[in-house]
VOBA-1610 file (N, C-alpha, C; in pm, whole numbers, padded with zeros to 5 digits, always signed):
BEGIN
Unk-06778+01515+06040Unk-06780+01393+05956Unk-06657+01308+05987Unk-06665+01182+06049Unk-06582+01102+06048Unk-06485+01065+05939Unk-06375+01030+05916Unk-06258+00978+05821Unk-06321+00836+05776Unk-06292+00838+05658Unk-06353+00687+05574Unk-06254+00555+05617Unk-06146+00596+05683Unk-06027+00488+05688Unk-05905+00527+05820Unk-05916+00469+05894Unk-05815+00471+06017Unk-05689+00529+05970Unk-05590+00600+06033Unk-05517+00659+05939Unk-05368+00717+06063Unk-05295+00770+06044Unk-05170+00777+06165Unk-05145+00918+06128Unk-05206+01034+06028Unk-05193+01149+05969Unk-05272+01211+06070Unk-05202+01386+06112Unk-05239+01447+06198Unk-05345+01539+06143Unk-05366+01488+06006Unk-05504+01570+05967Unk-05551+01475+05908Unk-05721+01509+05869Unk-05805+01429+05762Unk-05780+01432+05636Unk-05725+01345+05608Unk-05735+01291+05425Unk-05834+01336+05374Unk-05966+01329+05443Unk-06079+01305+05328Unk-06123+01509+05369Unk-06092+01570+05435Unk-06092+01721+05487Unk-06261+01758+05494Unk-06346+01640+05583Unk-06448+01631+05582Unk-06560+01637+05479Unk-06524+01603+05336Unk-06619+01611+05246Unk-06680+01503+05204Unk-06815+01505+05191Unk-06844+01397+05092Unk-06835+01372+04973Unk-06989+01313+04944Unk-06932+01257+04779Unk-07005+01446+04707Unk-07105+01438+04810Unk-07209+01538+04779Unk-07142+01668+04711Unk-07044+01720+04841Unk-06990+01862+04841Unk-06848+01836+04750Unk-06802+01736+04723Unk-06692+01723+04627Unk-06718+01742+04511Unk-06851+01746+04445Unk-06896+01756+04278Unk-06945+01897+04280Unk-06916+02015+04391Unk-06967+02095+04364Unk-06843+02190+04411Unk-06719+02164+04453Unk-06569+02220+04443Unk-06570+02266+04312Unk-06558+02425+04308Unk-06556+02485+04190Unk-06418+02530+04183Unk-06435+02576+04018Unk-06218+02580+03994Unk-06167+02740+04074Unk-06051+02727+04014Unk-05948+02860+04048Unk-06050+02919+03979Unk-06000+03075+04015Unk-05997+03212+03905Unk-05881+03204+03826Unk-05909+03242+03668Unk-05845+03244+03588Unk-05767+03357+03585Unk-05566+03351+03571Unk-05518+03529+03567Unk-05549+03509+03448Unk-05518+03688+03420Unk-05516+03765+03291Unk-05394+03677+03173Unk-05403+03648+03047Unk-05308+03583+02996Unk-05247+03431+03007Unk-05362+03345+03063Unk-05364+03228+03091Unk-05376+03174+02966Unk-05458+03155+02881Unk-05473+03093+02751Unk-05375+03127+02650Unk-05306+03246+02705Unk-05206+03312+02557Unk-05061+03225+02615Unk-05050+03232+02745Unk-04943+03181+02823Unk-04938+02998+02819Unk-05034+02938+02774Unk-05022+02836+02773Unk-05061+02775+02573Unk-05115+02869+02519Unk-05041+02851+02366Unk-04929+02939+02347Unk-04870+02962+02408Unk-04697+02995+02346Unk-04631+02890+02374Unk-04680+02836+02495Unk-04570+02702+02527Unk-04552+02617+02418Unk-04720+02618+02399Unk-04765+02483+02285Unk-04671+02509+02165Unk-04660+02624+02136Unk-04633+02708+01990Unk-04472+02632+01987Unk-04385+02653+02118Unk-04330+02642+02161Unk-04228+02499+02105Unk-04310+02407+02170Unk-04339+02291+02159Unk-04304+02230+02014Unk-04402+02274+01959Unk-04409+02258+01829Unk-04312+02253+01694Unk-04225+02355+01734Unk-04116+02430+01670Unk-03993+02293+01693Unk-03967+02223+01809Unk-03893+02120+01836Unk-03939+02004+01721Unk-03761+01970+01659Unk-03778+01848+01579Unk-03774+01740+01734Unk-03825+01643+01698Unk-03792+01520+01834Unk-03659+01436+01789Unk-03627+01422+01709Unk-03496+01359+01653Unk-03537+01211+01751Unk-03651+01116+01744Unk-03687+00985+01827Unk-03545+00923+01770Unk-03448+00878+01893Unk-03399+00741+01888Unk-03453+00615+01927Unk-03504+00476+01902Unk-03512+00368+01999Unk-03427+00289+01976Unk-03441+00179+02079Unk-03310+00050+02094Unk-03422-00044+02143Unk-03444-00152+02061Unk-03558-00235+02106Unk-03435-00317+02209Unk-03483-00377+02349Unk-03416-00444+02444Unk-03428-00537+02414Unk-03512-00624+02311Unk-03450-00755+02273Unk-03622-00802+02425Unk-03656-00749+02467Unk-03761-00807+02561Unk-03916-00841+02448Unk-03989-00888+02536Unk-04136-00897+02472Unk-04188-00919+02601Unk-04277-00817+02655Unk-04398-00894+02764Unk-04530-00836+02733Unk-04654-00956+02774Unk-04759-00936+02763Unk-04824-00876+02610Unk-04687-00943+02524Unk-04755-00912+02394Unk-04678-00762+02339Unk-04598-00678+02467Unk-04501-00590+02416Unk-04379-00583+02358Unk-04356-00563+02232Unk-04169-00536+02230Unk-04129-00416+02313Unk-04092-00446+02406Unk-03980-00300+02464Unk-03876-00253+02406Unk-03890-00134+02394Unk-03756-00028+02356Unk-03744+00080+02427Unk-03614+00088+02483Unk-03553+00249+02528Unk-03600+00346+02423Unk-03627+00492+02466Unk-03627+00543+02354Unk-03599+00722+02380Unk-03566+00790+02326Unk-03538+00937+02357Unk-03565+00991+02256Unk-03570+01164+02261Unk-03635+01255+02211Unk-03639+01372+02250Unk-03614+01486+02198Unk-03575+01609+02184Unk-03713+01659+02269Unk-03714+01774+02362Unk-03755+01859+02402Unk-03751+02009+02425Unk-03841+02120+02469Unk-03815+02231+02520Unk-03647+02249+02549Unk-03551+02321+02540Unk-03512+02398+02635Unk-03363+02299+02640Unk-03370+02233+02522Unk-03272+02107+02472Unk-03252+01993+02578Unk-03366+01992+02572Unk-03359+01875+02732Unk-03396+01749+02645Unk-03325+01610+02652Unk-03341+01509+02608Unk-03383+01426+02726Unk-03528+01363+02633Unk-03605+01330+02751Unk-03579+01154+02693Unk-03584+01048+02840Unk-03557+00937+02808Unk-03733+00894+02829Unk-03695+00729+02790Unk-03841+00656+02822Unk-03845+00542+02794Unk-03957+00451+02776Unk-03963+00346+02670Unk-04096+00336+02560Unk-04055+00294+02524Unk-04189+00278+02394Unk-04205+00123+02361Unk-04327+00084+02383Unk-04408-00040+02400Unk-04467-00024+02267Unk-04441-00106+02137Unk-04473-00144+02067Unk-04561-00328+02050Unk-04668-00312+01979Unk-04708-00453+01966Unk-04623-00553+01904Unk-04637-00654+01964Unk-04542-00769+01882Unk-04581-00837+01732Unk-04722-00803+01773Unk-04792-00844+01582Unk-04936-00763+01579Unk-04944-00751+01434Unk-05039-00641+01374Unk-05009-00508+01385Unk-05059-00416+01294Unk-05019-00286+01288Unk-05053-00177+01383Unk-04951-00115+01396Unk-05020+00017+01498Unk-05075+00166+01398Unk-05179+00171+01481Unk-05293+00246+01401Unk-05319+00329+01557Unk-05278+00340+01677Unk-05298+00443+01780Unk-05180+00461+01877Unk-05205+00533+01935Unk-05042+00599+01999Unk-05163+00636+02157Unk-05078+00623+02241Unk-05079+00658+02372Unk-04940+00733+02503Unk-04977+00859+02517Unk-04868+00895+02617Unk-04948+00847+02787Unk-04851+00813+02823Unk-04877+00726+02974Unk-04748+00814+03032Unk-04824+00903+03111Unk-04670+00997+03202Unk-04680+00934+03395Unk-04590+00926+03424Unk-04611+00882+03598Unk-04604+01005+03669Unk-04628+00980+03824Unk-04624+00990+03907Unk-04547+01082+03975Unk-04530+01153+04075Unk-04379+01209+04153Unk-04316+01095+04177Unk-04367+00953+04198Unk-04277+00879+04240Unk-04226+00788+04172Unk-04183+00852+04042Unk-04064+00838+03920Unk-04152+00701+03883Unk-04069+00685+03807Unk-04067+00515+03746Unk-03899+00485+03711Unk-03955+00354+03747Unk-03773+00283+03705Unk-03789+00179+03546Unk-03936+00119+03549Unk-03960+00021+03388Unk-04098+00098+03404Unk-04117+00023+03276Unk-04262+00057+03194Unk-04329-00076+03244Unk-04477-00022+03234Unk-04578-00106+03247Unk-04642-00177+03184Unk-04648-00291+03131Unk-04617-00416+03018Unk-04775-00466+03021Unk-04856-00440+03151Unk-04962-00547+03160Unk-05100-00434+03119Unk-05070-00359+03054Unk-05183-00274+02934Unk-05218-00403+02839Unk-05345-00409+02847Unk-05387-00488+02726Unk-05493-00374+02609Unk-05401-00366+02515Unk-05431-00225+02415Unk-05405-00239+02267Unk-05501-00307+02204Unk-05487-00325+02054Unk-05435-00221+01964Unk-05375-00296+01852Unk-05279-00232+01756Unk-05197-00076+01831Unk-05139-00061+01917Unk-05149+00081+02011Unk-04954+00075+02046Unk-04945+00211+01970Unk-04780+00219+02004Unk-04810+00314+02177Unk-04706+00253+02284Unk-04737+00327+02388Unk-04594+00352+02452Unk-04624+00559+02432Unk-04473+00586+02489Unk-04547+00655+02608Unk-04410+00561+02723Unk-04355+00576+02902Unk-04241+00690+02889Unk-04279+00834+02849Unk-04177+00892+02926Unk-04114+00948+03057Unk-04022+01000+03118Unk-03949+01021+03212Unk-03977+01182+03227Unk-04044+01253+03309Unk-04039+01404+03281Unk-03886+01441+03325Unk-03882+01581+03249Unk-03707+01620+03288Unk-03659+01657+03446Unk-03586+01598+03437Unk-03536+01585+03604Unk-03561+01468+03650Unk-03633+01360+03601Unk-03631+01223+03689Unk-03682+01132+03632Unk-03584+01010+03642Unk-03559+00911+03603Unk-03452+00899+03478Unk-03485+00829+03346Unk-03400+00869+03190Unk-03398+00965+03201Unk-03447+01088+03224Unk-03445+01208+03230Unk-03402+01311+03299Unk-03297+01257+03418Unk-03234+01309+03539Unk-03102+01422+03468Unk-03146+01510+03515Unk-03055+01656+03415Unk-02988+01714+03540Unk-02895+01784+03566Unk-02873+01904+03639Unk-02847+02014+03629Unk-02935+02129+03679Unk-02941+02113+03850Unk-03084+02076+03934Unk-03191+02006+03824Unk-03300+01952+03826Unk-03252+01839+03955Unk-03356+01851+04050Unk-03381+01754+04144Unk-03430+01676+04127Unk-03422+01521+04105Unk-03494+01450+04127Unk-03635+01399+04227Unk-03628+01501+04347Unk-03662+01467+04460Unk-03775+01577+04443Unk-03899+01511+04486Unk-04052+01557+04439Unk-04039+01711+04531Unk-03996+01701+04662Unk-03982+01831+04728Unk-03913+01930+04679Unk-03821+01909+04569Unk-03716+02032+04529Unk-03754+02079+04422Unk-03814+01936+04295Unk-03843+01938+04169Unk-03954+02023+04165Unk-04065+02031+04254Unk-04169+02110+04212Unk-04179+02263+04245Unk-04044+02276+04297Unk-03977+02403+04318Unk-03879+02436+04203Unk-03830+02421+04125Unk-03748+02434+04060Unk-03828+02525+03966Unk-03706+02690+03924Unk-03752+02798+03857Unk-03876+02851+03879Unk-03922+02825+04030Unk-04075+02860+04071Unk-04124+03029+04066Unk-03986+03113+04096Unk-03964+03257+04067Unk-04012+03301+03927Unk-04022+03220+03850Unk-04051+03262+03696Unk-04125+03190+03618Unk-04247+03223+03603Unk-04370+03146+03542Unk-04330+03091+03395Unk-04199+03124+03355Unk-04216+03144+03210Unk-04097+03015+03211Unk-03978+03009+03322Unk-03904+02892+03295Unk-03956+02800+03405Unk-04031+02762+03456Unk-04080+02702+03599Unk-04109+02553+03552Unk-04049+02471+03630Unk-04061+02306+03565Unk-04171+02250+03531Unk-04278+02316+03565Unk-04381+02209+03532Unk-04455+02268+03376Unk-04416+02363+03318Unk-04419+02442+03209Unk-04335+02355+03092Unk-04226+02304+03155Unk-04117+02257+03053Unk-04180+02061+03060Unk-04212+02060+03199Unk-04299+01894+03161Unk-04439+01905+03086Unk-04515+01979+03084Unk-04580+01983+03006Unk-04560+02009+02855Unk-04457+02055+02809Unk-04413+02062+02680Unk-04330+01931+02654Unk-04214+01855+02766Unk-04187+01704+02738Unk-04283+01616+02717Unk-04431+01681+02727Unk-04522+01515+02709Unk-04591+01592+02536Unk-04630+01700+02503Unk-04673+01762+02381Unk-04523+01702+02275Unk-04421+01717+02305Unk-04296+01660+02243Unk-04286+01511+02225Unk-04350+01495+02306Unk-04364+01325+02344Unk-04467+01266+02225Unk-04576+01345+02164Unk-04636+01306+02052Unk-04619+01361+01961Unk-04585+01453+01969Unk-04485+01491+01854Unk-04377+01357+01772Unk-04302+01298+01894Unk-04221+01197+01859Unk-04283+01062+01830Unk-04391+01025+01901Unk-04504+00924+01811Unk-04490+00933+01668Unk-04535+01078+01634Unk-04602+01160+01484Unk-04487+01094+01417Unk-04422+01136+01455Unk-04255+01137+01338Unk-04265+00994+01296Unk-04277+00884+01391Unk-04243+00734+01348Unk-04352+00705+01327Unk-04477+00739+01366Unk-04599+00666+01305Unk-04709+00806+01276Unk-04698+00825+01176Unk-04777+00949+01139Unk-04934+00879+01071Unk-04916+00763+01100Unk-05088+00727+01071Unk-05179+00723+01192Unk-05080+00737+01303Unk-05172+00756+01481Unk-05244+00944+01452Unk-05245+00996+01399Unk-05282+01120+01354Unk-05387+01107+01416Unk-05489+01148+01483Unk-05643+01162+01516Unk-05721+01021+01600Unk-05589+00954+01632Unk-05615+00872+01739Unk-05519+00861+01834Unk-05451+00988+01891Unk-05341+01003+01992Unk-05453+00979+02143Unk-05406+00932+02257Unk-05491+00962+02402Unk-05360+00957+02473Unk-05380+01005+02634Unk-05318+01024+02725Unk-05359+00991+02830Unk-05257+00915+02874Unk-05286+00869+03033Unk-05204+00873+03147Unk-05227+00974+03209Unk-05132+01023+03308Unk-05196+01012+03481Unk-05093+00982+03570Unk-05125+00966+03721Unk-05076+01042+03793Unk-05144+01128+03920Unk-05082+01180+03987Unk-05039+01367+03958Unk-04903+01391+03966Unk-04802+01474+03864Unk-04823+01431+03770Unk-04871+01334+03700Unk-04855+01333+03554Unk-04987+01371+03510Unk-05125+01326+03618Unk-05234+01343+03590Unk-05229+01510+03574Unk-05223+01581+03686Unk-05214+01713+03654Unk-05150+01802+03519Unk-04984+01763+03495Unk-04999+01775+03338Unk-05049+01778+03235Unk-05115+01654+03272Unk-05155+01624+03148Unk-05304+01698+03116Unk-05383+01721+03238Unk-05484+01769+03215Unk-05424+01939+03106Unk-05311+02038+03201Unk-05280+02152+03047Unk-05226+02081+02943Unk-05158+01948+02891Unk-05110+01910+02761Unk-05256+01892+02703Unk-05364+01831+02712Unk-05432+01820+02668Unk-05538+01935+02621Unk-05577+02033+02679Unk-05665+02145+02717Unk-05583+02199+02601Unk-05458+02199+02595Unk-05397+02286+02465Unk-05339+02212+02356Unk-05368+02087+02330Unk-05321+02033+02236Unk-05422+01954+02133Unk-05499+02011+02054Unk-05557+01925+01979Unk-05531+01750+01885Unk-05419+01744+01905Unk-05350+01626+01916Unk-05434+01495+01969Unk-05397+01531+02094Unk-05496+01444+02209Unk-05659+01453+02199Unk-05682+01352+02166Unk-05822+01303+02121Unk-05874+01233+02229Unk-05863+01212+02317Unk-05913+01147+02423Unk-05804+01116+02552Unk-05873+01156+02696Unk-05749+01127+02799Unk-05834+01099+02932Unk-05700+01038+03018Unk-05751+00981+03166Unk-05675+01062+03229Unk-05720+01083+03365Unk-05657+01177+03462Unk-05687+01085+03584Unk-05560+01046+03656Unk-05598+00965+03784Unk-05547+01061+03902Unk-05641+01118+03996Unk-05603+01161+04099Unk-05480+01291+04066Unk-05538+01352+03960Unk-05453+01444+03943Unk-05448+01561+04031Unk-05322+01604+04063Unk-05289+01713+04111Unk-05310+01858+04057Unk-05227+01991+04090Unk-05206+02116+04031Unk-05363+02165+04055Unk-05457+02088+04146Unk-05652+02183+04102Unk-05648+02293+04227Unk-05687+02391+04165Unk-05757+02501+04251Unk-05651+02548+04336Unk-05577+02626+04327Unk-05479+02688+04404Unk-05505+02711+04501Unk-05628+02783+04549Unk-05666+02858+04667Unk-05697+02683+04736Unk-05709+02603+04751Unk-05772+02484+04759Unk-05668+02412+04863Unk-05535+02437+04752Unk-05425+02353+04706Unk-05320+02413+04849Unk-05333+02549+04869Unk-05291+02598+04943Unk-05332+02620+05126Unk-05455+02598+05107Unk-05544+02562+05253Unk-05533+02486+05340Unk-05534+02349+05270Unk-05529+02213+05297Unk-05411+02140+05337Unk-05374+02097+05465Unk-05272+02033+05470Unk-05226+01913+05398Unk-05153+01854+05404Unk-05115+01734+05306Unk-04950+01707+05367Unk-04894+01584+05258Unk-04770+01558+05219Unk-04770+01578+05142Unk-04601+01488+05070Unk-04547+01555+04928Unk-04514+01652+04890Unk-04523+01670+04759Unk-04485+01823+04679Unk-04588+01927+04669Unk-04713+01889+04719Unk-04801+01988+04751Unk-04725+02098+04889Unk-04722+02010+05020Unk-04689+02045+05117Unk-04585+02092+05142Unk-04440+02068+05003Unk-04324+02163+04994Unk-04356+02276+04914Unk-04448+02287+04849Unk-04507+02426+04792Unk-04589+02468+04898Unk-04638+02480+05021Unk-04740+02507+05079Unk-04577+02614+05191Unk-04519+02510+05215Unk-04422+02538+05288Unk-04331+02681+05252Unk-04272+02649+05100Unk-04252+02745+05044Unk-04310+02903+05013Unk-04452+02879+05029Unk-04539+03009+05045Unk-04512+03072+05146Unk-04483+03031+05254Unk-04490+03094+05402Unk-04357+03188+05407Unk-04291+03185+05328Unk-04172+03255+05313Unk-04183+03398+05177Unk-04218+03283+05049Unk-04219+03373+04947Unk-04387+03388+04877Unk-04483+03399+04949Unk-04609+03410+04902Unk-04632+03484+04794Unk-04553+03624+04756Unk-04558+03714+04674Unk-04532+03617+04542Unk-04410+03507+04543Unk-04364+03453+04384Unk-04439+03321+04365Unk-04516+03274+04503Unk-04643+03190+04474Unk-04763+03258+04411Unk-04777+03335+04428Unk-04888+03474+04366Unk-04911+03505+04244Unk-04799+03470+04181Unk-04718+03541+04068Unk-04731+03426+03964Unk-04659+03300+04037Unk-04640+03187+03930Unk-04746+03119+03920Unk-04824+03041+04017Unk-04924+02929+04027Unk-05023+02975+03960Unk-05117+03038+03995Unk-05219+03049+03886Unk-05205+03066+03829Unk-05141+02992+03675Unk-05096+02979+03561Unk-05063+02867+03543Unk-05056+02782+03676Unk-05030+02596+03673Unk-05167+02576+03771Unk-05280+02636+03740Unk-05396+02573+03827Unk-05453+02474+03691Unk-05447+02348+03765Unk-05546+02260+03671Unk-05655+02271+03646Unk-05686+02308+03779Unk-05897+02320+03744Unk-05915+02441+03652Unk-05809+02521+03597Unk-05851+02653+03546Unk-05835+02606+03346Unk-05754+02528+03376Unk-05701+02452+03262Unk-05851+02351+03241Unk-05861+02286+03330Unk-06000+02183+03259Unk-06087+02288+03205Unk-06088+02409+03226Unk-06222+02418+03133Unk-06202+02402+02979Unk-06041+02416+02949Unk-06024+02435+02789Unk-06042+02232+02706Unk-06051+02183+02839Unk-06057+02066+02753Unk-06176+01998+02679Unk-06186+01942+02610Unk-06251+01958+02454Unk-06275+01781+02388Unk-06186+01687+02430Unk-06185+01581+02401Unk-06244+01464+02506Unk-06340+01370+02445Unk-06395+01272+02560Unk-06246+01258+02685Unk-06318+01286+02787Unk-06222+01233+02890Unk-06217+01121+03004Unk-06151+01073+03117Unk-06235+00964+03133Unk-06124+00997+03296Unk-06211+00987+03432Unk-06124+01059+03525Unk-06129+00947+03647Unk-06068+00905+03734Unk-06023+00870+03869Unk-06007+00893+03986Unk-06104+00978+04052Unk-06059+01042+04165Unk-06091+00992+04338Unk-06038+01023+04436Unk-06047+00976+04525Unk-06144+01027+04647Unk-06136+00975+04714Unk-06228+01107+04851Unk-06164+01095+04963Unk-06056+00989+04964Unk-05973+01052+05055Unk-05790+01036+04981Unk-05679+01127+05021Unk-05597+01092+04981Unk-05505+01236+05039Unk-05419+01173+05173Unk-05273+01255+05222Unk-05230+01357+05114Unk-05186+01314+04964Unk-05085+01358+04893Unk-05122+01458+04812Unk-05280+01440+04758Unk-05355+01537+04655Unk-05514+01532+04726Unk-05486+01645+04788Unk-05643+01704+04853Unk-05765+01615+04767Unk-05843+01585+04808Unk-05975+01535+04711Unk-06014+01638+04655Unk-06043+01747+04745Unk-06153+01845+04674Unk-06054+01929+04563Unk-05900+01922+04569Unk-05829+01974+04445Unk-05840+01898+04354Unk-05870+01731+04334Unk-05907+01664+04244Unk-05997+01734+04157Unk-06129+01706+04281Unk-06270+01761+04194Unk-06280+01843+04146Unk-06165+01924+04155Unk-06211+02055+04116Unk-06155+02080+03966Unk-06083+02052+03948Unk-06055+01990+03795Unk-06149+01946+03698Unk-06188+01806+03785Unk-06281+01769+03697Unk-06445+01856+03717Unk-06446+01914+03799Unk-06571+01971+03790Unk-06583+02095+03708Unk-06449+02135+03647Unk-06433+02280+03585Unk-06462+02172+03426Unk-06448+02081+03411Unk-06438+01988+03269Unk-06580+02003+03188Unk-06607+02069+03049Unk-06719+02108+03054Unk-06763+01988+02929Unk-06640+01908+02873Unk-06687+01809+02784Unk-06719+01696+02842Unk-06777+01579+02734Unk-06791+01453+02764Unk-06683+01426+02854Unk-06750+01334+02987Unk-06682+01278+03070Unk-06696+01196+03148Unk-06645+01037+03208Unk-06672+00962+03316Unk-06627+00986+03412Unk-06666+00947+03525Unk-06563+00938+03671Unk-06583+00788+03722Unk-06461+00751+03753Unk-06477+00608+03803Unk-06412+00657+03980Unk-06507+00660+04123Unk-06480+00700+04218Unk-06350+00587+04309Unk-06269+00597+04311Unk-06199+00593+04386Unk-06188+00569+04586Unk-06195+00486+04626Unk-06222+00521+04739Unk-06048+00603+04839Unk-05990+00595+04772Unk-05899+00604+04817Unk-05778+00646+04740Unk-05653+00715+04773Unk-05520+00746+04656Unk-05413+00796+04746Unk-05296+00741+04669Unk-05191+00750+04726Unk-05166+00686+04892Unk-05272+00546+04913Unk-05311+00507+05027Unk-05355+00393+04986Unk-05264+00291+05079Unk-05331+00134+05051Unk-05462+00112+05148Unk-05559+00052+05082Unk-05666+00027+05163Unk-05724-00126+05132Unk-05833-00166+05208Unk-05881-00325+05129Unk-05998-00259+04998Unk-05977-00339+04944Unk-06077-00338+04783Unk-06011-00247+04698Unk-05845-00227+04743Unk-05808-00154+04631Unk-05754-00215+04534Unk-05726-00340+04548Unk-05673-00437+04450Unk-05794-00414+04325Unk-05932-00457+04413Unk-06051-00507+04309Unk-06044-00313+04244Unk-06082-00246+04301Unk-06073-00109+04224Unk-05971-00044+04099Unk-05849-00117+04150Unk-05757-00109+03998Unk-05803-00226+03881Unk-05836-00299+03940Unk-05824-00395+03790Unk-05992-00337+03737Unk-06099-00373+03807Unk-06180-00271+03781Unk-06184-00141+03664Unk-06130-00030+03728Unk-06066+00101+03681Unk-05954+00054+03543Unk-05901-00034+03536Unk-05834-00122+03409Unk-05906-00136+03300Unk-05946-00213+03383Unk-06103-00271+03246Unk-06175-00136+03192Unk-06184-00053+03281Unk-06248+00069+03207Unk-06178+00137+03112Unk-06037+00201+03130Unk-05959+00247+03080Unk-05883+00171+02913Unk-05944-00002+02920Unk-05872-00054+02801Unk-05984-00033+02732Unk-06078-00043+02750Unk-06224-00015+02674Unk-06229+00166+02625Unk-06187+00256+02701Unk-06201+00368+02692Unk-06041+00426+02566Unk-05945+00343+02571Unk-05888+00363+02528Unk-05859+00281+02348Unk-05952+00154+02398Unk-05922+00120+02246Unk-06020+00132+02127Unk-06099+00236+02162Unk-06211+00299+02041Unk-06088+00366+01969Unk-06163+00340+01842Unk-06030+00403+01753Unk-06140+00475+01687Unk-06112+00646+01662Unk-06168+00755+01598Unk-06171+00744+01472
//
């Protein structure tokens, strides 16, 4: 099967699949203690006051007041961000929006999202959130405490975004049963376990999320922080063995429970396609897919495909429960 898009990568992006054999990428195997291991975190979680500070910046765009804002986490990690409040009428819904490996420096202003408080946090280690001896740098960060499933970073970002509505709750405790999540990338993958274990989250988007199908995840060549975990195996396979399946996403979609609404690609360097699908194909609730031709890769019609994929997501997001 030919590549969908000319490309300078010494392997195929798209790893010869179609649309066909991508909806039928089935998840990880589940270890023993996966569901108990991922409500302790929650439990975890929970137990944290958020102590929310904000500092409105005195900005307004697109109808947003901006504010800096921070908040207590796991493991006393103070996580930074901003929080996009409306400039008029009441907020009656809350939204967590987590990024990317490739950080964020501002928040994203051009959401058009009625009555809707929306917190941009920073996961720990990068950006407001830059701690040490946390790397900022996607190759080190997704290594960090990888020896130990129980302190391993992406355990403690998934509890900074459950903390993260937690800290909504505190200042607006009428968003109660209309929380959603919208996460990309690293954040998409998170967010798929914040959600799967958080009844909180009433509805979420997953764009091109990462963390699906280990065995998948590990096969497939790539870049990024996939390919410094791939790298890392070849040395210590035994504490890849040990930790990861317990951060497989696709093993995690099956616990999710709330309308969801997904993004995925068929071809994309950074996050295998078929580790996408496989996520969403483990997803056993209500769900859309809006296909993607492409991720983490500029192509033509990707302009029209985001605003597109926009329009879906403000519609999907401003039903209020």
């Amino acid at each position: 099967m030919l590549t969908i898009f000319q490309h300078e990568f010494d392997f195929d992006p798209s790893y010869g699949y179609d649309n066909k054999q991508l909806l039928t990428v089935e998840p990880g195997q589940e270890p023993q203690g996966f569901t108990e291991f991922w409500q302790r975190k929650y439990q975890q979680a929970l137990t944290i006051k958020p102590f929310l500070s904000i500092q409105d910046t005195g900005r307004i765009e697109n109808s947003w007041r901006i504010f800096d804002c921070y908040y207590d986490s796991a493991e006393g990690i103070r996580i930074g961000g901003w929080l996009l409040l409306p400039s008029t009428g009441q907020v009656e819904k809350a939204l967590v929006w987590a990024h990317g490996y490739g950080g964020i420096e501002s928040p994203d202003s051009s959401w058009i999202l009625k009555n809707t408080a929306l917190l941009i946090p920073c996961m720990r280690g990068i950006g407001r959130s830059a701690r040490a001896p946390i790397s900022s740098e996607s190759k080190w960060h997704v290594l960090h405490d990888i020896q130990d499933k129980d302190k391993y970073i992406l355990g403690g970002c998934v509890q900074d975004i459950w903390c993260g509505v937690s800290a909504l709750l505190s200042l607006f405790p009428q968003t109660s049963g209309n929380i959603g999540f919208c996460g990309s990338s690293f954040g998409g993958g998170l967010g798929v376990f914040a959600s799967a274990f958080d009844s909180r989250i009433k509805r979420a988007h997953f764009h091109v999320p990462t963390f699906g199908n280990l065995k998948v995840r590990m096969a497939l060549p790539c870049i990024g922080s996939t390919q410094s975990v791939r790298d890392f195996a070849v040395k210590h396979a035994d504490i890849v063995a040990e930790t990861l399946p317990f951060f497989d996403a696709s093993v995690a979609a099956r616990y999710l429970l709330q309308p969801t609404h997904w993004a995925l690609a068929r071809f994309d360097p950074f996050v295998a396609p078929p580790g996408q699908y496989s996520v969403y194909n483990a997803c056993r609730g209500h769900k859309q897919l809006y296909s993607l031709d492409a991720g983490h890769f500029v192509y033509i019609g990707q302009g029209k495909q985001k605003r597109e994929l926009r329009r879906n997501l403000e519609q999907f997001f401003n039903v209020r429960v």
